[in-house]
Backbone atoms as SQL, in Angstrom:
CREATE TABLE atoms (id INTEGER PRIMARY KEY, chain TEXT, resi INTEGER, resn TEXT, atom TEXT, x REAL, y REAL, z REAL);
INSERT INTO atoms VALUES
  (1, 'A', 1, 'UNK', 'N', 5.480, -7.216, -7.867),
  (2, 'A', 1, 'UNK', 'CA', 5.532, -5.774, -7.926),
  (3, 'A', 1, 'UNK', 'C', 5.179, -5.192, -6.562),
  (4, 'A', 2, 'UNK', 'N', 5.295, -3.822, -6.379),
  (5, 'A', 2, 'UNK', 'CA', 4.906, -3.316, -4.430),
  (6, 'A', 2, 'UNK', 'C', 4.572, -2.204, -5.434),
  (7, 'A', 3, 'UNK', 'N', 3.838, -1.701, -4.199),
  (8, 'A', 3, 'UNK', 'CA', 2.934, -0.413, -4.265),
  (9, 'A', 3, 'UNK', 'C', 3.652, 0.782, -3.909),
  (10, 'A', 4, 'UNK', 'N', 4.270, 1.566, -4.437),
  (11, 'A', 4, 'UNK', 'CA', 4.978, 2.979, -4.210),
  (12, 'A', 4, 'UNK', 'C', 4.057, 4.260, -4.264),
  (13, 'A', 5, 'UNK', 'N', 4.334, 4.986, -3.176),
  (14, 'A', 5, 'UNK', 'CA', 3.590, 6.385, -3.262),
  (15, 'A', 5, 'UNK', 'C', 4.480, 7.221, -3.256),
  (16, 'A', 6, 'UNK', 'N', 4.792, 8.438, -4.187),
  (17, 'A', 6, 'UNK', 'CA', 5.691, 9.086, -4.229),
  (18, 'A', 6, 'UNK', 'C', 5.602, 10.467, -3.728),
  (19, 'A', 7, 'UNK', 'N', 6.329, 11.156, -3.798),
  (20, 'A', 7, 'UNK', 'CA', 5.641, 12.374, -2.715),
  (21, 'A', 7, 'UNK', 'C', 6.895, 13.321, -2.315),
  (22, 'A', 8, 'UNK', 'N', 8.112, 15.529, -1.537),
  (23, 'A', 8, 'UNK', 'CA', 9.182, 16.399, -0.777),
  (24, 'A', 8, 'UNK', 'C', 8.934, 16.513, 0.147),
  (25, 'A', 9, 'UNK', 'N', 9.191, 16.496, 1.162),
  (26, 'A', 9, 'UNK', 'CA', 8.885, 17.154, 2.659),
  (27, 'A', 9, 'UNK', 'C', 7.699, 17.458, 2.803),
  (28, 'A', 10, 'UNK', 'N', 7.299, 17.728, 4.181),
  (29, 'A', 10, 'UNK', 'CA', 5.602, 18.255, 3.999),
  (30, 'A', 10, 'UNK', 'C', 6.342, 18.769, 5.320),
  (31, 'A', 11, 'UNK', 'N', 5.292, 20.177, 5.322),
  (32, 'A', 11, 'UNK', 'CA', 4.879, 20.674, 6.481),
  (33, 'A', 11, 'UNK', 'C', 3.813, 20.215, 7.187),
  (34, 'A', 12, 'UNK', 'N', 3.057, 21.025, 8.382),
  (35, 'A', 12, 'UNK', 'CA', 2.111, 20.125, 9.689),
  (36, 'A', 12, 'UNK', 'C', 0.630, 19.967, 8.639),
  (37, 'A', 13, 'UNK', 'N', 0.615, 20.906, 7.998),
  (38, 'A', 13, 'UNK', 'CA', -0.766, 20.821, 7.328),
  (39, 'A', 13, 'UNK', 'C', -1.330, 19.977, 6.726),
  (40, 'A', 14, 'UNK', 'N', -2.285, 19.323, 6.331),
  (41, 'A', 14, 'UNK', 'CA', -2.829, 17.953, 5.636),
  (42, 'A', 14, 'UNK', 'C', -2.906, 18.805, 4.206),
  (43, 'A', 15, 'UNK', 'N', -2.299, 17.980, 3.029),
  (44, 'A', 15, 'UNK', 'CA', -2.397, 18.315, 2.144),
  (45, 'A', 15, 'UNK', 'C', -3.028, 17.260, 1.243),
  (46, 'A', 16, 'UNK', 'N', -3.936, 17.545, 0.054),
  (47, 'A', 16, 'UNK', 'CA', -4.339, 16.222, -0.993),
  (48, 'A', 16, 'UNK', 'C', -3.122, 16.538, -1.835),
  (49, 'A', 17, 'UNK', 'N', -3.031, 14.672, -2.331),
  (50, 'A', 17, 'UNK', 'CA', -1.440, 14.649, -2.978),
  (51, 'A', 17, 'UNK', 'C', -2.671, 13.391, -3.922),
  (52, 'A', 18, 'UNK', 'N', -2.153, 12.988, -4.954),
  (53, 'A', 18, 'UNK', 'CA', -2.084, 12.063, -6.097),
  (54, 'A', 18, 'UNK', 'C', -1.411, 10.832, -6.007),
  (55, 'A', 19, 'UNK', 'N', -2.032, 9.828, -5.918),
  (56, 'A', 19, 'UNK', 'CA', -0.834, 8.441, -5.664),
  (57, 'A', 19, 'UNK', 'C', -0.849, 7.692, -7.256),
  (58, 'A', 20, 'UNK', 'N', -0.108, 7.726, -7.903),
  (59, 'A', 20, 'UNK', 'CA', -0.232, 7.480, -9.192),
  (60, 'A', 20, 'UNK', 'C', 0.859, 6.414, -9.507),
  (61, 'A', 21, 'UNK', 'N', -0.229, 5.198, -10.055),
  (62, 'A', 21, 'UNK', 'CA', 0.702, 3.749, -9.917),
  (63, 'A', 21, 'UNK', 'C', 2.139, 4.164, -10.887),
  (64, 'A', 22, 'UNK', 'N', 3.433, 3.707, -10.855),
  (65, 'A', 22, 'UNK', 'CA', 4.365, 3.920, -11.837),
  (66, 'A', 22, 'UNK', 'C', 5.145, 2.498, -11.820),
  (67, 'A', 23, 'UNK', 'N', 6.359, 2.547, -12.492),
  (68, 'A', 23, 'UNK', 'CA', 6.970, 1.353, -12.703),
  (69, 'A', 23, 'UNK', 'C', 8.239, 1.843, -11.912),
  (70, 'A', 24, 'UNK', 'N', 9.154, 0.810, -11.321),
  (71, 'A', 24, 'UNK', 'CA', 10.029, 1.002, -10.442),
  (72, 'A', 24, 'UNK', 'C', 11.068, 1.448, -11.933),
  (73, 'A', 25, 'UNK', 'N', 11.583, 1.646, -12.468),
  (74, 'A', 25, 'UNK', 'CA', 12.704, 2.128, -13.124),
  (75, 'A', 25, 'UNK', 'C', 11.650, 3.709, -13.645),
  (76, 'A', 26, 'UNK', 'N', 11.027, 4.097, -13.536),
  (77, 'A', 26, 'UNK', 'CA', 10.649, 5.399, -13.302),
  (78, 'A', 26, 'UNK', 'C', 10.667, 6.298, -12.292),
  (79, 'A', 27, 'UNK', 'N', 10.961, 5.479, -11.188),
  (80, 'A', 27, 'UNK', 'CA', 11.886, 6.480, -9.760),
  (81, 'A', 27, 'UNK', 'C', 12.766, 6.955, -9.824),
  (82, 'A', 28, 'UNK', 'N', 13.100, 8.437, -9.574),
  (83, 'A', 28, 'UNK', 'CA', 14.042, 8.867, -9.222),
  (84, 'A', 28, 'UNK', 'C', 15.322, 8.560, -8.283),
  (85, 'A', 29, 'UNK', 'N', 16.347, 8.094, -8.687),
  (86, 'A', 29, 'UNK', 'CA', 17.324, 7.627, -8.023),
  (87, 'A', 29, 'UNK', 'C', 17.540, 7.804, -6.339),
  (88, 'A', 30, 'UNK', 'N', 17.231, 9.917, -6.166),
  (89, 'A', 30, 'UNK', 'CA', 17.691, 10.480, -5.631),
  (90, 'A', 30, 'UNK', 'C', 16.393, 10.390, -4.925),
  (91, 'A', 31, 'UNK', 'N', 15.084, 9.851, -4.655),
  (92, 'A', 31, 'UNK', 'CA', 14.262, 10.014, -3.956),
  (93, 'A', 31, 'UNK', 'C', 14.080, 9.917, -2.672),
  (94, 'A', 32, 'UNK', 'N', 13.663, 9.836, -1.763),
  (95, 'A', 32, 'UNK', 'CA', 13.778, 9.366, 0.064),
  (96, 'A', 32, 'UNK', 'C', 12.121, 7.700, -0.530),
  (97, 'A', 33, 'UNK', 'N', 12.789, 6.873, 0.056),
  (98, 'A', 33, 'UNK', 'CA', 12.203, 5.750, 0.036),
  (99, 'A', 33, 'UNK', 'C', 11.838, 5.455, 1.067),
  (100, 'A', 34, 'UNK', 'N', 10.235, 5.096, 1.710),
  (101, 'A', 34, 'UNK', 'CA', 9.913, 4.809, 3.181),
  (102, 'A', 34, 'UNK', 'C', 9.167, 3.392, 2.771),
  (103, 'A', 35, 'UNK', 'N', 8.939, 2.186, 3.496),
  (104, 'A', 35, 'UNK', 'CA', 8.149, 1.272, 3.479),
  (105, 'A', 35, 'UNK', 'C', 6.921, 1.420, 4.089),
  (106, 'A', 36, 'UNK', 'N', 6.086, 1.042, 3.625),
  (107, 'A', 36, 'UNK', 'CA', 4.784, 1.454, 4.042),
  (108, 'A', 36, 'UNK', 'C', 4.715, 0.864, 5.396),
  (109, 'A', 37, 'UNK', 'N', 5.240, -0.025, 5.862),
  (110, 'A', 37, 'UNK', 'CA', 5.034, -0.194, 7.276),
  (111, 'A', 37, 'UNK', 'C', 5.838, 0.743, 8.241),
  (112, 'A', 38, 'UNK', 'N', 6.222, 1.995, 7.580),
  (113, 'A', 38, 'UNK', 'CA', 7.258, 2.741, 8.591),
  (114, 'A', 38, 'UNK', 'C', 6.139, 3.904, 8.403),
  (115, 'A', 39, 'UNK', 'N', 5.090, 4.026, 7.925),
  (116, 'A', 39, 'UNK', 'CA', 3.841, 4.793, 8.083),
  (117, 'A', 39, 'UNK', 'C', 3.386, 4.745, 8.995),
  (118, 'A', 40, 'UNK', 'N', 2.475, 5.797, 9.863),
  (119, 'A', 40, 'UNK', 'CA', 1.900, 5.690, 10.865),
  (120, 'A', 40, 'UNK', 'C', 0.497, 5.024, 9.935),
  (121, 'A', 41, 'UNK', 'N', -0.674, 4.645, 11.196),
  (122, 'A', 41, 'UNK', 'CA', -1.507, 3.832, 10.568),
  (123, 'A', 41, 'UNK', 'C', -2.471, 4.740, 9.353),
  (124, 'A', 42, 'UNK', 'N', -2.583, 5.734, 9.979),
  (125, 'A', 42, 'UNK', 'CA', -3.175, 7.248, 9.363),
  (126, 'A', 42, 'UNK', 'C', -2.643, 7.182, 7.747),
  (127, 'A', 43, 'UNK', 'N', -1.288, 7.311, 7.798),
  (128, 'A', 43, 'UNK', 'CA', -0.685, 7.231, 6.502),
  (129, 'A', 43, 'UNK', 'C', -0.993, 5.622, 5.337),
  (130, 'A', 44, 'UNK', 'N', -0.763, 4.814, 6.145),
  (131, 'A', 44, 'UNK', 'CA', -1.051, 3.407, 5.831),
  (132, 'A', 44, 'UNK', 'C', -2.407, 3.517, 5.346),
  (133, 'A', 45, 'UNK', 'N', -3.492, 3.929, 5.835),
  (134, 'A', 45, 'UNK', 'CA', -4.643, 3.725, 5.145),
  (135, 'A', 45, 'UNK', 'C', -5.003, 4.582, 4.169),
  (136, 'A', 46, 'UNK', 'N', -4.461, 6.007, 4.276),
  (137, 'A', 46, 'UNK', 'CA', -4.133, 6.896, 3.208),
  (138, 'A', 46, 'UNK', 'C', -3.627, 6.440, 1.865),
  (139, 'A', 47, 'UNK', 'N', -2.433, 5.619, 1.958),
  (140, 'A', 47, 'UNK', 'CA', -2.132, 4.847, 0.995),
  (141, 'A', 47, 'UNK', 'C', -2.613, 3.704, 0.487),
  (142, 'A', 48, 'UNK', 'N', -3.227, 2.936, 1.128),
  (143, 'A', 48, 'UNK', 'CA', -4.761, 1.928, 0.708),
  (144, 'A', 48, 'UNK', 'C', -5.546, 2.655, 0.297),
  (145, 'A', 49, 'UNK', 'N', -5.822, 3.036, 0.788),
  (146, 'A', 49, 'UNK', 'CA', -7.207, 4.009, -0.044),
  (147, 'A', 49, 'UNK', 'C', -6.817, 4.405, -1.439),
  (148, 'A', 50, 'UNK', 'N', -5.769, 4.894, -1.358),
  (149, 'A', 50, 'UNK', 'CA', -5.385, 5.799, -2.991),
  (150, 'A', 50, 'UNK', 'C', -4.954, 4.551, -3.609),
  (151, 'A', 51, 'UNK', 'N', -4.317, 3.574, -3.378),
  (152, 'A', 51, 'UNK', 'CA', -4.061, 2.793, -4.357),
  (153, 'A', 51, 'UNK', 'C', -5.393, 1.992, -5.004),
  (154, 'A', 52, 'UNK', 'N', -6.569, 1.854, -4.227),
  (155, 'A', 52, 'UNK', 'CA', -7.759, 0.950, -4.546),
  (156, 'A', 52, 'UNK', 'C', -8.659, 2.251, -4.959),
  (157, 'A', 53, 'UNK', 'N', -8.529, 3.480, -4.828),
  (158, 'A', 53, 'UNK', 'CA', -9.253, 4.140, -5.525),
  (159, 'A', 53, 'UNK', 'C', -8.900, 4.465, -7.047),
  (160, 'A', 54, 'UNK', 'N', -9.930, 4.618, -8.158),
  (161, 'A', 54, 'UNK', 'CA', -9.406, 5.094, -9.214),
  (162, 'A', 54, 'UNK', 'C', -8.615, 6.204, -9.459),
  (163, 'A', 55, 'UNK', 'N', -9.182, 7.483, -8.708),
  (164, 'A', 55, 'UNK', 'CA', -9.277, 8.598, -8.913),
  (165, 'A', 55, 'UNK', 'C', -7.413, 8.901, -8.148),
  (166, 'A', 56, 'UNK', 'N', -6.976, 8.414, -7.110),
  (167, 'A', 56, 'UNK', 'CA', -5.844, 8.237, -6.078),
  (168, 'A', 56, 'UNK', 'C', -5.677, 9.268, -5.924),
  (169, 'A', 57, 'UNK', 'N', -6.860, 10.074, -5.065),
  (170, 'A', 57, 'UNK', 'CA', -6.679, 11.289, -4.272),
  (171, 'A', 57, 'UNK', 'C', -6.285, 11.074, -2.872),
  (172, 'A', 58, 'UNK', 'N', -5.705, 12.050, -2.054),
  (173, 'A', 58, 'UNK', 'CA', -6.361, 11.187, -0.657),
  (174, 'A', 58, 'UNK', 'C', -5.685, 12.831, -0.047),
  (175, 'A', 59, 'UNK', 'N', -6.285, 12.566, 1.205),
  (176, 'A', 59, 'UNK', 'CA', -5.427, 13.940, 1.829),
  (177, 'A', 59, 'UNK', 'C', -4.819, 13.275, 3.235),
  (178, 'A', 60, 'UNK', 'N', -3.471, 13.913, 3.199),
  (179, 'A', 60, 'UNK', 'CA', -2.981, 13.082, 4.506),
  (180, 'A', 60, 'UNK', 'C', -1.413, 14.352, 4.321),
  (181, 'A', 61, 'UNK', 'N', -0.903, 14.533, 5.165),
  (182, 'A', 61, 'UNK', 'CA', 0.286, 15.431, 5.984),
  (183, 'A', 61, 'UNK', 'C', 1.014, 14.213, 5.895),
  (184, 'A', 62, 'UNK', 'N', 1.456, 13.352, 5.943),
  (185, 'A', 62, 'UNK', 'CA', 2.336, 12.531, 5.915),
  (186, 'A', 62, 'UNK', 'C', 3.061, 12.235, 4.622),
  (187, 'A', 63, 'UNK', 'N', 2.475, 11.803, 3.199),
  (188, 'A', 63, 'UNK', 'CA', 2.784, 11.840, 2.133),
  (189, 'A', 63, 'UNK', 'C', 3.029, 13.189, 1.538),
  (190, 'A', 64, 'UNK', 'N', 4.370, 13.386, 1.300),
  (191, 'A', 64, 'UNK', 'CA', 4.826, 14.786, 0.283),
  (192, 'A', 64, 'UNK', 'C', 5.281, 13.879, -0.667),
  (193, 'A', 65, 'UNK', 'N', 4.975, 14.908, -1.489),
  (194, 'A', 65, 'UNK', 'CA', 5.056, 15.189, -3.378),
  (195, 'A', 65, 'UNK', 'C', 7.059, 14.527, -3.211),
  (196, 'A', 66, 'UNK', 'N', 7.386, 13.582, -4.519),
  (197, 'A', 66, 'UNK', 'CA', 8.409, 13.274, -4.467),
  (198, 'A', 66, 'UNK', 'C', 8.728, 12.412, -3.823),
  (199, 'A', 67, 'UNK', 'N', 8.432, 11.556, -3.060),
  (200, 'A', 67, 'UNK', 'CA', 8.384, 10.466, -2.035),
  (201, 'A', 67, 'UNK', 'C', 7.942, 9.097, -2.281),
  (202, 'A', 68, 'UNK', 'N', 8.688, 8.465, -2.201),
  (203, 'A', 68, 'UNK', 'CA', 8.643, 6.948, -2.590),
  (204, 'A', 68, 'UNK', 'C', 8.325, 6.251, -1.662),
  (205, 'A', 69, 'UNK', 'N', 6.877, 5.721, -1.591),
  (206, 'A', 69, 'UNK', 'CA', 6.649, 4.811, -0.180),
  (207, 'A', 69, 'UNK', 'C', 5.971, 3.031, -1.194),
  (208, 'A', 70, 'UNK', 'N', 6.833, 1.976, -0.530),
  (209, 'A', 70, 'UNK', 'CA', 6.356, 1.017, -1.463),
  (210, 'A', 70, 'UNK', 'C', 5.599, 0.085, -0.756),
  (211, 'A', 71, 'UNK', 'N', 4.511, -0.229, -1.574),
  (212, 'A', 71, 'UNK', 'CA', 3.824, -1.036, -0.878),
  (213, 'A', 71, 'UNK', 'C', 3.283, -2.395, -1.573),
  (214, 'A', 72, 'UNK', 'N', 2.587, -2.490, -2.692),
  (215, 'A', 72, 'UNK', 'CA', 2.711, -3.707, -3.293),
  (216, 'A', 72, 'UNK', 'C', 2.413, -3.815, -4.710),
  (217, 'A', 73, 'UNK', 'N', 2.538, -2.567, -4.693),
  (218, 'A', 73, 'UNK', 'CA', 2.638, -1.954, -6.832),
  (219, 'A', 73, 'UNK', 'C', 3.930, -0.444, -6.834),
  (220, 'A', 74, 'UNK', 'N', 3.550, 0.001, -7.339),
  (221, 'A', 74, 'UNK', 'CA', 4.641, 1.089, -7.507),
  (222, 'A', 74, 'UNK', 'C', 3.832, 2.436, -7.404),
  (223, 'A', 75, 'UNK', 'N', 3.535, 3.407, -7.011),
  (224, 'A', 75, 'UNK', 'CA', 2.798, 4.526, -6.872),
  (225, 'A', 75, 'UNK', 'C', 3.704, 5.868, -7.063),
  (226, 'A', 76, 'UNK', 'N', 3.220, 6.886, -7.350),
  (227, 'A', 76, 'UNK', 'CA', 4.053, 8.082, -6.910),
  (228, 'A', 76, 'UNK', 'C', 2.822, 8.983, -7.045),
  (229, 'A', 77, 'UNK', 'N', 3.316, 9.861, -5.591),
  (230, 'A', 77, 'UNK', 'CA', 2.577, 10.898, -4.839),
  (231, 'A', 77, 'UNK', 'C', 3.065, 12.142, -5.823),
  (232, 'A', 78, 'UNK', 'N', 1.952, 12.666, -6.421),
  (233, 'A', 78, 'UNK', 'CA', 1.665, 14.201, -7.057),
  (234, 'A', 78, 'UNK', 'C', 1.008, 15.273, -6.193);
């Protein structure tokens, strides 16, 4: 399985988003898909963090709402 964070566009501002584990046939077809190694490191640990936290808050400008970033479970950014 890989880790997905899902997430629309973001503007410059740091926003808290939700990384919420899901199953890959619960993605949206039409989503923008990034690999977590095409994260800057900022983002990369943003997304570690939320996946090993319970709660999968995190605040980071890089992850928008709607966005599929996979990493080694399935996630999606709220």
């Amino acid at each position: 399985m890989s880790r997905t964070a899902r997430g629309s566009r973001h503007d410059e501002s740091t926003a808290d988003v939700t990384v919420v584990r899901t199953g890959a046939a619960d993605i949206d077809p039409d989503a923008t898909v990034r690999h977590y190694d095409q994260l800057s490191e900022r983002g990369q640990r943003a997304v570690a963090a939320a996946a090993e936290s319970e709660r999968g808050r995190v605040r980071d400008a890089e992850l928008s709402v709607g966005e599929v970033v996979r990493f080694t479970d399935y996630y999606v950014v709220r």
